[in-house]
N, CA, C, O and CB atoms as a CASP TS submission, in Angstrom:
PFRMAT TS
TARGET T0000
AUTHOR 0000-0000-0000
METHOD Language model
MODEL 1
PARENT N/A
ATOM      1  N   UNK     1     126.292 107.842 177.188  1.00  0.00           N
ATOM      2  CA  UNK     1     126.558 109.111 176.546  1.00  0.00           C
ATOM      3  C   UNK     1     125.866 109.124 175.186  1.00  0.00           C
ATOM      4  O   UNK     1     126.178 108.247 174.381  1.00  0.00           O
ATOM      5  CB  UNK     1     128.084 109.356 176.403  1.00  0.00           C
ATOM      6  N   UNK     2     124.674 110.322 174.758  1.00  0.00           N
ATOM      7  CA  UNK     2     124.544 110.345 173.528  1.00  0.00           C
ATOM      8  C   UNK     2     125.101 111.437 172.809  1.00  0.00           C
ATOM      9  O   UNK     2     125.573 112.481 173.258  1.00  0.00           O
ATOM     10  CB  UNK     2     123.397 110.222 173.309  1.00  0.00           C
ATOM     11  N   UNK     3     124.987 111.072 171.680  1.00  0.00           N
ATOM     12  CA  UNK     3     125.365 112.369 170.528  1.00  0.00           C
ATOM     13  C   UNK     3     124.342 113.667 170.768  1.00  0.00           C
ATOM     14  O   UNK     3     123.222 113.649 171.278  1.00  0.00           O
ATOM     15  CB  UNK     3     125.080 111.770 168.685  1.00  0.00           C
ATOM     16  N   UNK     4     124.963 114.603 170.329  1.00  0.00           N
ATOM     17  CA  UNK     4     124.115 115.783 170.216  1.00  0.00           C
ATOM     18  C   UNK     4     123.453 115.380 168.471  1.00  0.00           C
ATOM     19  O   UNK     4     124.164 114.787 167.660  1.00  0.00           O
ATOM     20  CB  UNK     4     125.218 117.489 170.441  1.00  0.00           C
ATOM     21  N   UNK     5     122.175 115.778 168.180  1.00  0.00           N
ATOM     22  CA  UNK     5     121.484 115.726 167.574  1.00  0.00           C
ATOM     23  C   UNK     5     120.995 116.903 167.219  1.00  0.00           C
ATOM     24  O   UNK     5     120.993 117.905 167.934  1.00  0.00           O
ATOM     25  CB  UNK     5     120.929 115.029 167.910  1.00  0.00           C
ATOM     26  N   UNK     6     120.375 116.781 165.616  1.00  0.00           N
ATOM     27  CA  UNK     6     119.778 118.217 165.087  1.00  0.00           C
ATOM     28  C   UNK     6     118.675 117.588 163.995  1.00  0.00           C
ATOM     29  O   UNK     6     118.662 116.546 163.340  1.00  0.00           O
ATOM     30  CB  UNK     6     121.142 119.413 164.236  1.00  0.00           C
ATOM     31  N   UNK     7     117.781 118.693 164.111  1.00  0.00           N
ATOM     32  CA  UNK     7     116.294 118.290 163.193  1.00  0.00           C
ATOM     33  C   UNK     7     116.693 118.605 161.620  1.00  0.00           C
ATOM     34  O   UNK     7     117.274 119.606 161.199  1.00  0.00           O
ATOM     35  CB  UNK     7     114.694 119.466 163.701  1.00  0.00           C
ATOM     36  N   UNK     8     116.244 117.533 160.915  1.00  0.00           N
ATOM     37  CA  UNK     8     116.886 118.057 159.286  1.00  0.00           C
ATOM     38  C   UNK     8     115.018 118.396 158.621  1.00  0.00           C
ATOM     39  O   UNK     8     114.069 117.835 159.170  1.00  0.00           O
ATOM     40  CB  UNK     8     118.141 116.149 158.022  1.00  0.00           C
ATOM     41  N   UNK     9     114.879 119.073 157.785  1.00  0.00           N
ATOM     42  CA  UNK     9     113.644 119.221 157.327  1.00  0.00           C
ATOM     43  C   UNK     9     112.455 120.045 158.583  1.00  0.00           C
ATOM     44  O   UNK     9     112.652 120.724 159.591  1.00  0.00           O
ATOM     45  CB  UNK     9     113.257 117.638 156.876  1.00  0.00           C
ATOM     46  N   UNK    10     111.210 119.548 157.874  1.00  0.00           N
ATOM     47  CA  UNK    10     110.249 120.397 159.187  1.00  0.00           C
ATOM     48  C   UNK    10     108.992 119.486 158.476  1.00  0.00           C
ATOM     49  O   UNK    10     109.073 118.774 157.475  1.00  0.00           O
ATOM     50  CB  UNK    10     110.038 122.733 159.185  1.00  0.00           C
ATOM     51  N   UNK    11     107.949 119.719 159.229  1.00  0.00           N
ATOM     52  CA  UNK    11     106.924 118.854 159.676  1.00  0.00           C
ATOM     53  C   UNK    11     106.814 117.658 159.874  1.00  0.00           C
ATOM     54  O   UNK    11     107.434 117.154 160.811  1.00  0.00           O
ATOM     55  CB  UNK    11     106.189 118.920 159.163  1.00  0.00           C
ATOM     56  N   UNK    12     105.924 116.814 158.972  1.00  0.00           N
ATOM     57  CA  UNK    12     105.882 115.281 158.817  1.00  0.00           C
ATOM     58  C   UNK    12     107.128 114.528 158.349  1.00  0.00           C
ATOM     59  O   UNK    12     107.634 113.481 158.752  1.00  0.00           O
ATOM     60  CB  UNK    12     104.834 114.941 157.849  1.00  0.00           C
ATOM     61  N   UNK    13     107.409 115.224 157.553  1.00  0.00           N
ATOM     62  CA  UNK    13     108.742 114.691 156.677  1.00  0.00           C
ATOM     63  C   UNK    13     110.536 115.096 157.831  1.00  0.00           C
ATOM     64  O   UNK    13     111.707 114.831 157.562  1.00  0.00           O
ATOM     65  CB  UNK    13     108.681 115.981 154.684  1.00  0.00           C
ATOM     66  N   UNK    14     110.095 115.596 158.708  1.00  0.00           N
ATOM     67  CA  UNK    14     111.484 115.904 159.069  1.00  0.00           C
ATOM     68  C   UNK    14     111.886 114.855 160.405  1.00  0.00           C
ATOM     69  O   UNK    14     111.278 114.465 161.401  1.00  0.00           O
ATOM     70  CB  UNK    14     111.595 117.642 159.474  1.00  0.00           C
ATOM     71  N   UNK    15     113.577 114.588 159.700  1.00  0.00           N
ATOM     72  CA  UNK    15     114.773 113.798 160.959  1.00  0.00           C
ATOM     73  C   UNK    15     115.274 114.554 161.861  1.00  0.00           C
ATOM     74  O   UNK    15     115.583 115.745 161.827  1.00  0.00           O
ATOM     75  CB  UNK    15     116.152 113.202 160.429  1.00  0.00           C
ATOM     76  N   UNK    16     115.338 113.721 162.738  1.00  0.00           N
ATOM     77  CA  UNK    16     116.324 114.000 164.117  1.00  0.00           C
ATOM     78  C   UNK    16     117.629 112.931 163.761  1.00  0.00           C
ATOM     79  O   UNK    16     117.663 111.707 163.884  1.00  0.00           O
ATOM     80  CB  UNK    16     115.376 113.483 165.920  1.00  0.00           C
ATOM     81  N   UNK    17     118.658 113.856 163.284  1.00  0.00           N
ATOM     82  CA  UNK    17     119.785 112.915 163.145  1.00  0.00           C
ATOM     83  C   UNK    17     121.027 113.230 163.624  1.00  0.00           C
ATOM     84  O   UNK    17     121.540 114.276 163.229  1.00  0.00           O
ATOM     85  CB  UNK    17     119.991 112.625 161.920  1.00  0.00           C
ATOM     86  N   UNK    18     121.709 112.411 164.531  1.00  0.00           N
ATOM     87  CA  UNK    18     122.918 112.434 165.183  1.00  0.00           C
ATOM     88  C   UNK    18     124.142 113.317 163.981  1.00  0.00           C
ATOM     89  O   UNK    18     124.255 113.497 162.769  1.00  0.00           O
ATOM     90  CB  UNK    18     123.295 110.656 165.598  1.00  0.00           C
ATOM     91  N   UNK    19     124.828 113.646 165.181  1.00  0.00           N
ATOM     92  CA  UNK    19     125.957 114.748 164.382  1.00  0.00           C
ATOM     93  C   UNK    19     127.070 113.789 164.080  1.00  0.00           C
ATOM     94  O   UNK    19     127.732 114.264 163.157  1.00  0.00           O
ATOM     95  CB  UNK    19     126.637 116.213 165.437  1.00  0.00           C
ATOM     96  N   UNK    20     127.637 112.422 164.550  1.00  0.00           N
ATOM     97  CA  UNK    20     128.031 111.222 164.104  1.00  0.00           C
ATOM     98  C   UNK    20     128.085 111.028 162.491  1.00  0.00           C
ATOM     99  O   UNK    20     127.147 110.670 161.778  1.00  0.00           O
ATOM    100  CB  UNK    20     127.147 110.289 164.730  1.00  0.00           C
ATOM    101  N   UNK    21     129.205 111.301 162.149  1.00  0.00           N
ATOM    102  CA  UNK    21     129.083 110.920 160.492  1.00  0.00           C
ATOM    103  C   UNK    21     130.134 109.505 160.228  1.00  0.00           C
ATOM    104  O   UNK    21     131.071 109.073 160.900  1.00  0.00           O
ATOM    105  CB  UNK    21     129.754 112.503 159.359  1.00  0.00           C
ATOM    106  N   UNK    22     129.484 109.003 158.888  1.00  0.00           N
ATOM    107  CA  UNK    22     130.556 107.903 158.561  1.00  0.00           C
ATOM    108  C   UNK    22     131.466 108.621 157.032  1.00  0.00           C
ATOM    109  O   UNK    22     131.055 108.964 155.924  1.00  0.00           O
ATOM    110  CB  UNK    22     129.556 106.108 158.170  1.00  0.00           C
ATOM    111  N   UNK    23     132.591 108.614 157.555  1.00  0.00           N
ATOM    112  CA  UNK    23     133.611 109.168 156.468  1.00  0.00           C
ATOM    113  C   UNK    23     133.369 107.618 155.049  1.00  0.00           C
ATOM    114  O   UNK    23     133.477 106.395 155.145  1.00  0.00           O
ATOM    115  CB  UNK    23     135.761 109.323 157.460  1.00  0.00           C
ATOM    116  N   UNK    24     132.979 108.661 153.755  1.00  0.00           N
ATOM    117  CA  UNK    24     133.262 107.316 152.990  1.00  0.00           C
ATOM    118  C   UNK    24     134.317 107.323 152.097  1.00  0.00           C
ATOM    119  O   UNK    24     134.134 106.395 151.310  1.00  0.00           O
ATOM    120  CB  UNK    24     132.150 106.872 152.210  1.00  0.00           C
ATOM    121  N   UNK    25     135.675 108.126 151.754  1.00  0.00           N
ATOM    122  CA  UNK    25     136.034 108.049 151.200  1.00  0.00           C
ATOM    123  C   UNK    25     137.190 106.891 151.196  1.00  0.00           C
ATOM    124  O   UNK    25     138.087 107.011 150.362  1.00  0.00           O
ATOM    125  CB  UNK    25     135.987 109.004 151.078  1.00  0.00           C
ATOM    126  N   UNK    26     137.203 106.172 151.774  1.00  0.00           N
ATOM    127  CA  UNK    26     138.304 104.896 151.901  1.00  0.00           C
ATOM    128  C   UNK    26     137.563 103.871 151.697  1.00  0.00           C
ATOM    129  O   UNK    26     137.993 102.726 151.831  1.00  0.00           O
ATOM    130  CB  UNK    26     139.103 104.649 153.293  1.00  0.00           C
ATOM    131  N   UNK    27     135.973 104.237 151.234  1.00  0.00           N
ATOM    132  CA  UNK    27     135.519 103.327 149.864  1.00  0.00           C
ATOM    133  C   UNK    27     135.502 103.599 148.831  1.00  0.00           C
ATOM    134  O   UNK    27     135.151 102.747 148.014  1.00  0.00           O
ATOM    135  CB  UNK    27     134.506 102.921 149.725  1.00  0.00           C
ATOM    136  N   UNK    28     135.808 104.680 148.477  1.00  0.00           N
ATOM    137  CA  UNK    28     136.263 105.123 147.082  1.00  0.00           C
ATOM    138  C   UNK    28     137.440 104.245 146.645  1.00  0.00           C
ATOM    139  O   UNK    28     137.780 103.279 147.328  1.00  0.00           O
ATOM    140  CB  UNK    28     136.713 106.690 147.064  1.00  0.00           C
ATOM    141  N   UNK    29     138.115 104.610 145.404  1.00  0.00           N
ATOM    142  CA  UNK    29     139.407 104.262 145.084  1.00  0.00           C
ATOM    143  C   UNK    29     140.732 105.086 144.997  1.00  0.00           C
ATOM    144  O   UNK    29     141.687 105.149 144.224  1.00  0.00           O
ATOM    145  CB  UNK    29     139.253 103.802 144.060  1.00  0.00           C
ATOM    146  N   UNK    30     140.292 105.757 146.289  1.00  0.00           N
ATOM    147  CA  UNK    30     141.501 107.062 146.869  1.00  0.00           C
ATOM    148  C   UNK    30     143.041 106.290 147.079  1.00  0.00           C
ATOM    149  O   UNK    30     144.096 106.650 146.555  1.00  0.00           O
ATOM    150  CB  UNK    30     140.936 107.847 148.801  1.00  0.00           C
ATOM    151  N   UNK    31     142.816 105.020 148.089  1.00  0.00           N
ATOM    152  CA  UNK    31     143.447 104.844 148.634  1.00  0.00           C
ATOM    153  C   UNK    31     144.391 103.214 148.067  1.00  0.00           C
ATOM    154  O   UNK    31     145.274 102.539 148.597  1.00  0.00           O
ATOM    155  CB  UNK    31     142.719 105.116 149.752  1.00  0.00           C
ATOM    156  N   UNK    32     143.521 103.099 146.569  1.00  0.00           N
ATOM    157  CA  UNK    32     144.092 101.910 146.028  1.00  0.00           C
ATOM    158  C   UNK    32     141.826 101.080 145.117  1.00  0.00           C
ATOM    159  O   UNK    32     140.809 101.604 144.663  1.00  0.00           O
ATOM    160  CB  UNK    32     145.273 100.666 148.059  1.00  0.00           C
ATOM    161  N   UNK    33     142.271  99.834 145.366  1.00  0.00           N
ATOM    162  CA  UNK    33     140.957  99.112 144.798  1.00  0.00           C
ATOM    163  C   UNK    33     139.843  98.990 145.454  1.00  0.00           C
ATOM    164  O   UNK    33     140.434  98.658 146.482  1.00  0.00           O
ATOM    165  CB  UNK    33     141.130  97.896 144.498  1.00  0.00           C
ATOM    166  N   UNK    34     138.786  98.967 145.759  1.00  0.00           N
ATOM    167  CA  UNK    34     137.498  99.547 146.261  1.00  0.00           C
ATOM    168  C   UNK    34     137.212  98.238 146.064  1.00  0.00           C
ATOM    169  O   UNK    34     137.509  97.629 145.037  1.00  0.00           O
ATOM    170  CB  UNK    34     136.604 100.816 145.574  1.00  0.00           C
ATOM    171  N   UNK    35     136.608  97.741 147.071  1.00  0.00           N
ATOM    172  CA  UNK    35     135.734  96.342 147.877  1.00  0.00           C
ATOM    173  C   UNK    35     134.437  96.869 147.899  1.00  0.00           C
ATOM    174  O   UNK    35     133.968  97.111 149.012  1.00  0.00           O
ATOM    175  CB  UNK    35     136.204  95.859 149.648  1.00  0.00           C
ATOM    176  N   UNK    36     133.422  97.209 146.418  1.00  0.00           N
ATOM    177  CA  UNK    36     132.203  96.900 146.708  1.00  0.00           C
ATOM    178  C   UNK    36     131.189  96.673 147.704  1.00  0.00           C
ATOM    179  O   UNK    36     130.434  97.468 148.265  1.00  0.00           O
ATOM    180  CB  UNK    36     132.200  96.310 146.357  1.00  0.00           C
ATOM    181  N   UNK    37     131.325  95.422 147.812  1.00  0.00           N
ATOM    182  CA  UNK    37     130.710  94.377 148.985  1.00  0.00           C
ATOM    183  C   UNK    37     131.138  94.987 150.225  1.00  0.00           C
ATOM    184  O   UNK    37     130.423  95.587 151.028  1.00  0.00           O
ATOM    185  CB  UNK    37     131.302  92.714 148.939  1.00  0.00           C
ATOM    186  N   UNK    38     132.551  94.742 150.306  1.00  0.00           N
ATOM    187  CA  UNK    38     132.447  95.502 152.048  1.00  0.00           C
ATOM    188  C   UNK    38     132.363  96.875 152.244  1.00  0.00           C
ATOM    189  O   UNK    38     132.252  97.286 153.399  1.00  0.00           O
ATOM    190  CB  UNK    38     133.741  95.266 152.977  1.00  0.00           C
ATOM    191  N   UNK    39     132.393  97.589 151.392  1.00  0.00           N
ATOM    192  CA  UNK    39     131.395  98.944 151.275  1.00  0.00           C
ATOM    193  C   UNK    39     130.342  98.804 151.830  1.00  0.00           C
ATOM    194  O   UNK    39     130.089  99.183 152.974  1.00  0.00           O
ATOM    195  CB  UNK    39     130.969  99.396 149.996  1.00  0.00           C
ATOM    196  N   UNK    40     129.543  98.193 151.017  1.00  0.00           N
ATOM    197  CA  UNK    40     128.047  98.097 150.805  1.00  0.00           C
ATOM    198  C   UNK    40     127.379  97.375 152.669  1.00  0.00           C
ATOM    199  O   UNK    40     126.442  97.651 153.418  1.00  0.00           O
ATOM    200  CB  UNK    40     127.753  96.726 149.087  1.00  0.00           C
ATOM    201  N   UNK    41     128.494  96.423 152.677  1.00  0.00           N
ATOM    202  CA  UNK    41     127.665  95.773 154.246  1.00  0.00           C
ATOM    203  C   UNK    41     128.296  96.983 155.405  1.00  0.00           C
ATOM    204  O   UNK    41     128.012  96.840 156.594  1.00  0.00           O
ATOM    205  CB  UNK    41     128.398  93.613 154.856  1.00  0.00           C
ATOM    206  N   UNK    42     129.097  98.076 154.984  1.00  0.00           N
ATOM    207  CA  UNK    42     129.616  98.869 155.972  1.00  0.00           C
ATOM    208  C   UNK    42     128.522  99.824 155.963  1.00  0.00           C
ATOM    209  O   UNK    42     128.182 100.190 157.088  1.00  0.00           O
ATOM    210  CB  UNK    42     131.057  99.430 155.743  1.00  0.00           C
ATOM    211  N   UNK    43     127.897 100.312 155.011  1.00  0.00           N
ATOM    212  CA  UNK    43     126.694 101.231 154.996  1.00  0.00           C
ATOM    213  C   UNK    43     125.727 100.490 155.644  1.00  0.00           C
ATOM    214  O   UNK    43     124.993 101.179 156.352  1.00  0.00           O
ATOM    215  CB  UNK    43     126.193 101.691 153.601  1.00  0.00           C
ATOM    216  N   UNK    44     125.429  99.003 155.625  1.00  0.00           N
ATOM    217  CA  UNK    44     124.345  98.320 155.787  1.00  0.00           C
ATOM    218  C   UNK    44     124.122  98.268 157.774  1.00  0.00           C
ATOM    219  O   UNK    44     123.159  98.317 158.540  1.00  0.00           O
ATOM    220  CB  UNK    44     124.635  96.726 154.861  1.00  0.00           C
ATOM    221  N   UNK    45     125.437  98.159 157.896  1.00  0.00           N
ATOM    222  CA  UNK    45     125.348  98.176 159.123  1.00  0.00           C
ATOM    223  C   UNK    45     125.557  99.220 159.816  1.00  0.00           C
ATOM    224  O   UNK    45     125.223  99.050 160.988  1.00  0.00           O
ATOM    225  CB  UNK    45     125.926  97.436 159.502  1.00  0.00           C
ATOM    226  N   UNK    46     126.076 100.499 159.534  1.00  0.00           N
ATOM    227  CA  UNK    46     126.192 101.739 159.624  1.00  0.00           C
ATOM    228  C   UNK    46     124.572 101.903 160.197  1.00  0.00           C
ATOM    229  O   UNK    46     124.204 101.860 161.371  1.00  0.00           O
ATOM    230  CB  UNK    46     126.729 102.479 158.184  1.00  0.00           C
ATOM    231  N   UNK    47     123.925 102.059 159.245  1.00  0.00           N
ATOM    232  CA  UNK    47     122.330 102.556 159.413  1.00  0.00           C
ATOM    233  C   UNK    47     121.750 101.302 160.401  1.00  0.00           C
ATOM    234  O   UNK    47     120.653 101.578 160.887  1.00  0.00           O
ATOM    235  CB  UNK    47     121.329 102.653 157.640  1.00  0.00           C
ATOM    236  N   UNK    48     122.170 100.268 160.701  1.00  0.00           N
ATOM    237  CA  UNK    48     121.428  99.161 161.390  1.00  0.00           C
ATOM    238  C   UNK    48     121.562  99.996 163.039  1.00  0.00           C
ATOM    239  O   UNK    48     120.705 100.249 163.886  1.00  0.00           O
ATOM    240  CB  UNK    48     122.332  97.313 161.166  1.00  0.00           C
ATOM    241  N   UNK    49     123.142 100.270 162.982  1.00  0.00           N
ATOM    242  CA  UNK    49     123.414 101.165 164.327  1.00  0.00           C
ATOM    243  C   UNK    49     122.834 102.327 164.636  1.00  0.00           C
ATOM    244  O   UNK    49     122.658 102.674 165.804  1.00  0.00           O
ATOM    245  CB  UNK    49     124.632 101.550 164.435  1.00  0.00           C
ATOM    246  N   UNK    50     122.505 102.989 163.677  1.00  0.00           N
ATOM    247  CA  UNK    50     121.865 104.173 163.351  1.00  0.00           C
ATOM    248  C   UNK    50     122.772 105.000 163.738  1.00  0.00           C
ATOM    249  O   UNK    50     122.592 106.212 163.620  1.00  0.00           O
ATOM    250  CB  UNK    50     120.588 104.427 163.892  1.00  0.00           C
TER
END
């Protein structure tokens, strides 16, 4: 099963990017103290998955 997808931009410069979002606010400090680091490797691998 894939995601539905949509074109962002136009010509050379433009993405095809999944409608799949990553919520970030429970890396903020909404919910108490903010872990940097596992922020940072959650984005890292976020985009590795694409």
């Amino acid at each position: 099963m894939s995601l539905p997808t949509r074109t962002l931009g136009t010509g050379s410069t433009a993405l095809e990017v999944s409608a799949q979002g990553l919520g970030g606010m429970g890396m903020s400090m909404v919910y108490g103290t903010r872990n940097d680091e596992e922020s940072t490797a959650t984005l890292h691998r976020a985009l590795e998955l694409g």
